[in-house]
Residue frames relative to the residue before (quaternion, step in Angstrom):
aa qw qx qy qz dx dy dz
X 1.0000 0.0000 0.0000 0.0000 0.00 0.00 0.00
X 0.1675 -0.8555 0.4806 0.0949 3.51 -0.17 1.43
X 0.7422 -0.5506 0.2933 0.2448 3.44 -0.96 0.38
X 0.4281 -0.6298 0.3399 0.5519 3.52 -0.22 0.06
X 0.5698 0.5032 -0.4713 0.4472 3.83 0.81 -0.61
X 0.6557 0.4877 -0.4787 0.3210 3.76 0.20 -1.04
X 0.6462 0.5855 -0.2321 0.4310 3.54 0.86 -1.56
X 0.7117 0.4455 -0.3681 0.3993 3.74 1.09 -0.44
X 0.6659 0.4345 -0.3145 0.5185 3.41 1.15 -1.03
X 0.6055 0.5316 -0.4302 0.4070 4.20 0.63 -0.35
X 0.6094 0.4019 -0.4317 0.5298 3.82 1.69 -0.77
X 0.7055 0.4705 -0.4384 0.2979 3.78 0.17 -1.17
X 0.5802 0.5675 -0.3930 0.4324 4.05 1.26 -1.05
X 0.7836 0.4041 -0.3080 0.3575 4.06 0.84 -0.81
X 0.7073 0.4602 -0.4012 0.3564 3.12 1.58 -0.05
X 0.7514 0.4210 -0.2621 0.4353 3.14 1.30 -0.47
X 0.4998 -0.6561 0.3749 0.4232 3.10 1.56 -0.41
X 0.5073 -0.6457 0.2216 0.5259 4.14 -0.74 0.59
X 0.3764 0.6351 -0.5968 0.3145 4.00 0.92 0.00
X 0.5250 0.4993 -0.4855 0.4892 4.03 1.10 0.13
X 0.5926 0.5036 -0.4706 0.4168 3.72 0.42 -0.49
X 0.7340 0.5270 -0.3515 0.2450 3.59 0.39 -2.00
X 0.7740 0.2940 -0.3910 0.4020 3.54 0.55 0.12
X 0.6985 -0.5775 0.2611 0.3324 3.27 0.69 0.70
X 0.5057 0.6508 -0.4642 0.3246 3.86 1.02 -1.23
X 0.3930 0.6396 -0.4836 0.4500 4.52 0.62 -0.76
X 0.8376 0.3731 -0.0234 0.3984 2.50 -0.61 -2.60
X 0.6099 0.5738 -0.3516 0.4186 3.55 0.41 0.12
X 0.7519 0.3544 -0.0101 0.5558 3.05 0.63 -1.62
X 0.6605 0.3617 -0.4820 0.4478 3.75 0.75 0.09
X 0.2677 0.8144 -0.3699 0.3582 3.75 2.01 -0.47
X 0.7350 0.5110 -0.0799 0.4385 3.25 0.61 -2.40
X 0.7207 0.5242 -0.2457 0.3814 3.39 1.20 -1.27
X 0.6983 0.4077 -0.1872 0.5578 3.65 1.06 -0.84
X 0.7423 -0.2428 -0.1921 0.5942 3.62 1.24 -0.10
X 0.5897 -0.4059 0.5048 0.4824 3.59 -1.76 1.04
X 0.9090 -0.0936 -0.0510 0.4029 2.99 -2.53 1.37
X 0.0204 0.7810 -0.5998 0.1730 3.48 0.06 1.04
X 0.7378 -0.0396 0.0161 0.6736 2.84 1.31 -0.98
X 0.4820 -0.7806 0.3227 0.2328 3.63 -0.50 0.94
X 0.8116 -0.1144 -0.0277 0.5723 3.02 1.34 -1.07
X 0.4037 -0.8202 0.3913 0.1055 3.57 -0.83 1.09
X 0.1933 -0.7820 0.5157 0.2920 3.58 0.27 0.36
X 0.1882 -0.7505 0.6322 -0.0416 3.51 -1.24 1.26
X 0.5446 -0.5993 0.5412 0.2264 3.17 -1.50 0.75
X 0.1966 -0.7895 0.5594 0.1584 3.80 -1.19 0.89
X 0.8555 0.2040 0.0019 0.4759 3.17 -1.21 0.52
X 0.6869 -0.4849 0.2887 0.4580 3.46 0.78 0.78
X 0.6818 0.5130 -0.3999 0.3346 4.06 0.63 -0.32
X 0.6547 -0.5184 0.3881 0.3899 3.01 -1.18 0.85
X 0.4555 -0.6140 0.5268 0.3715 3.88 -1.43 0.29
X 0.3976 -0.7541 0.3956 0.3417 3.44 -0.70 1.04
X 0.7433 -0.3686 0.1650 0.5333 3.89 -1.12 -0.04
X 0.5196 0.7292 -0.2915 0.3365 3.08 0.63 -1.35
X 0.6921 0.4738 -0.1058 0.5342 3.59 0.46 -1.72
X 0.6459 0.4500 -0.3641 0.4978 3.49 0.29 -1.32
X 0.5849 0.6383 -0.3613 0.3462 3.46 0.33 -1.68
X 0.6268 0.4850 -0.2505 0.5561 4.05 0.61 -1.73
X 0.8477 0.2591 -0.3098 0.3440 3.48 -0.37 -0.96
X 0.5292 0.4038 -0.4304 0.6097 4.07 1.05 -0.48
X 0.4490 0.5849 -0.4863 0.4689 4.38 0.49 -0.08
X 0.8210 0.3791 -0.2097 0.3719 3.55 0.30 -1.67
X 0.4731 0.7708 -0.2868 0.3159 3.46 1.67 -1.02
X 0.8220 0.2921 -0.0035 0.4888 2.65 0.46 -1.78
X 0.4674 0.6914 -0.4042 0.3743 3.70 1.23 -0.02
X 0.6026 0.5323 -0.1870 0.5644 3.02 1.24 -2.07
X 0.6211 0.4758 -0.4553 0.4250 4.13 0.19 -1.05
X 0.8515 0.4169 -0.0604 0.3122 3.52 -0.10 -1.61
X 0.5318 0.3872 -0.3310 0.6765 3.29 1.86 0.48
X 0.8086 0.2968 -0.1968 0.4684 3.83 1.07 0.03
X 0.7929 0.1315 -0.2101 0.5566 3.43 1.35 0.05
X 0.6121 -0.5801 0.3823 0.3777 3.42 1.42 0.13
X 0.3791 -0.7338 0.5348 0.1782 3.58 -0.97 1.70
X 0.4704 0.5259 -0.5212 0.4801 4.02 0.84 1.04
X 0.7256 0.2652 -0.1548 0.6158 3.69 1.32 -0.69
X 0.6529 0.4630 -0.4224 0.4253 3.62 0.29 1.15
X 0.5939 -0.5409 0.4936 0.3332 3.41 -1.17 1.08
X 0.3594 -0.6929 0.5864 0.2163 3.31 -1.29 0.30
X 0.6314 -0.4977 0.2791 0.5251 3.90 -1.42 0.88
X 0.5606 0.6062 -0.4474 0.3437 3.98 0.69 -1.00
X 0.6620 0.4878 -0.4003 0.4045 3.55 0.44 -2.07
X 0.7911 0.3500 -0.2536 0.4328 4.24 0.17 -0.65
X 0.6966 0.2885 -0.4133 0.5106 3.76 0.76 0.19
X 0.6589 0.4574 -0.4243 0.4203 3.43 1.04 0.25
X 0.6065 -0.5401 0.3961 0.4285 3.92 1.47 -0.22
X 0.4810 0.6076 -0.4925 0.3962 3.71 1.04 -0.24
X 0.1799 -0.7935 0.5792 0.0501 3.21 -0.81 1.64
X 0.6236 0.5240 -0.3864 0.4327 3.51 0.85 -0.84
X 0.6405 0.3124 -0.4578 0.5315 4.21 0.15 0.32
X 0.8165 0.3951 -0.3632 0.2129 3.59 0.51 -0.49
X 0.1422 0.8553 -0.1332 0.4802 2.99 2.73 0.16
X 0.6893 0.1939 -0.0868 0.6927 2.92 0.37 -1.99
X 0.6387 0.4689 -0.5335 0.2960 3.89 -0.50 -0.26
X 0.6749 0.3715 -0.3842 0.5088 3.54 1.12 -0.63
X 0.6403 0.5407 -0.4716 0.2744 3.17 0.50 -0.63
X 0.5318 0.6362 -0.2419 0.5038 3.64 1.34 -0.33
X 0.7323 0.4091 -0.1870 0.5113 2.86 0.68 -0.86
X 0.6281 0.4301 -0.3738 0.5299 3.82 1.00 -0.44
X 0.4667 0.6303 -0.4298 0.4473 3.96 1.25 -0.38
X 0.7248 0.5385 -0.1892 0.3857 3.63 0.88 -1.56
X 0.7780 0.1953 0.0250 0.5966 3.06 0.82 -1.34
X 0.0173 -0.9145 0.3877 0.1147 3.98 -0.05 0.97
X 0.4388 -0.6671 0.2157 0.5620 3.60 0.11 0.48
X 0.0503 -0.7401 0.6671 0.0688 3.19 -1.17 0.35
X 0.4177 -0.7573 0.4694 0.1779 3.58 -0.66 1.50
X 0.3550 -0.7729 0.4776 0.2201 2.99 -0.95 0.46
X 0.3835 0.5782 -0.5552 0.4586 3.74 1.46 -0.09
């Protein structure tokens, strides 16, 4: 029985496919979801354009910062495994990461 975060990032990856991950905005925002300000600030795309490298680059930075200070940099995907599309390490990194941090509604 997966969390609500897991269940969001497995829909948003099948509709859009993993080119949603490679900039980081997901992996960010499921961060925020499993803990408050996980990551403070997220670079976002404007106006419909993709987020340039740079940006992506900051927010897959904070991702993996926030992982590898909470589950260790032996049990985390690496920047490649998510700009290349390799779902099965970044899977197991959430799935860790949803172990650490369980959902807890807020209602």
């Amino acid at each position: 029985n997966s969390p609500r975060y897991m269940t969001k990032a497995v829909v948003s990856t099948q509709s859009t496919g993993e080119e949603s991950l490679k900039d980081g905005v997901i992996l960010c925002q499921l961060l925020n979801e499993m803990k408050r300000n996980a990551v403070r600030k997220i670079m976002t795309p404007q106006g419909g354009e993709k987020l340039n490298t740079m940006k992506s680059t900051v927010n897959l930075n904070s991702f993996l910062r926030f992982v590898q200070i909470n589950i260790g940099k032996d049990n985390c995907c690496s920047i490649s495994d998510i700009q290349q599309g390799e779902l099965a390490p970044i899977h197991d990194t959430l799935k860790r990461l949803a172990e650490k941090f369980p959902y807890q509604s807020d209602a």
